[in-house]
N, C-alpha and C positions, 0 to 999 in steps of 0.2 A: 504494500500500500504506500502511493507515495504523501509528503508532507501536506502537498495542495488539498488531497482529500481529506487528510487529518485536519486539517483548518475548516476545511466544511461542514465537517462531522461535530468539532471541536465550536464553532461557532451558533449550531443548533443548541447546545449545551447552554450557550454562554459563554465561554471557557477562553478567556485569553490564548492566546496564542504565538504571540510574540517574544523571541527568545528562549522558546523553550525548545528542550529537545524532541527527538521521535520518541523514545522510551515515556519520558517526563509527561509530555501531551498524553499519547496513549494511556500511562494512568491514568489520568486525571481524568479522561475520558470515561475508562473504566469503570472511576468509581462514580461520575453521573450516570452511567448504566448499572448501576446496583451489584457491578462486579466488585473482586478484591482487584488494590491495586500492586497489580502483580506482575507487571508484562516483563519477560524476561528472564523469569527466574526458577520458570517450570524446570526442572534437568530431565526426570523421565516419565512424570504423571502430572496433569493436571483435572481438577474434577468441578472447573469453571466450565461447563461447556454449552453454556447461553453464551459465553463470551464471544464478540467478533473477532478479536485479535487470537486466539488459541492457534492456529493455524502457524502465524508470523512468531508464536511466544517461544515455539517449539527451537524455530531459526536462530532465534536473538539469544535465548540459553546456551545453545552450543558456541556462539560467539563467544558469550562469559568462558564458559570452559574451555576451549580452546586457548582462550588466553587473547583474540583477535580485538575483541571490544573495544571502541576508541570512547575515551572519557575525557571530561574538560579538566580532570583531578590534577594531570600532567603537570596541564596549563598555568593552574592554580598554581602548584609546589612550584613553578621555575617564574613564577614572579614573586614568589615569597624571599626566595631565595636571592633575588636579584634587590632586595628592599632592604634586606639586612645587611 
């Protein structure tokens, strides 16, 4: 699913949208659809399965695990580091 949808989606809600990430939106989504906000973090079972995103949670998990997931966390620490 790409972001322009999520901002569609994300806009029915209410839901800000700006600045935030695919993960971070999609909760947030989640949890105006009465889901947990969980996307991501299934490894082998999930038992959300009204959820629309199940599908995509399954992809995004194996990312974490793999070790692939890109996070702003980096980003964060190397301007911490550059202020000290």
């Amino acid at each position: 699913m790409k972001m322009q949808e999520l901002r569609v989606i994300a806009k029915q809600y209410g839901i800000n949208s700006f600045g935030k990430t695919k993960v971070n939106l999609i909760r947030e989504i989640q949890i105006a659809e009465g889901n947990f906000d969980c996307f991501g973090s299934a490894v082998e079972y999930c038992d959300q399965w009204g959820c629309r995103y199940r599908p995509l949670c399954f992809d995004e998990a194996k990312k974490w695990v793999r070790g692939k997931h890109k996070t702003g966390a980096t980003k964060v620490s190397k301007r911490k580091r550059r202020a000290s």
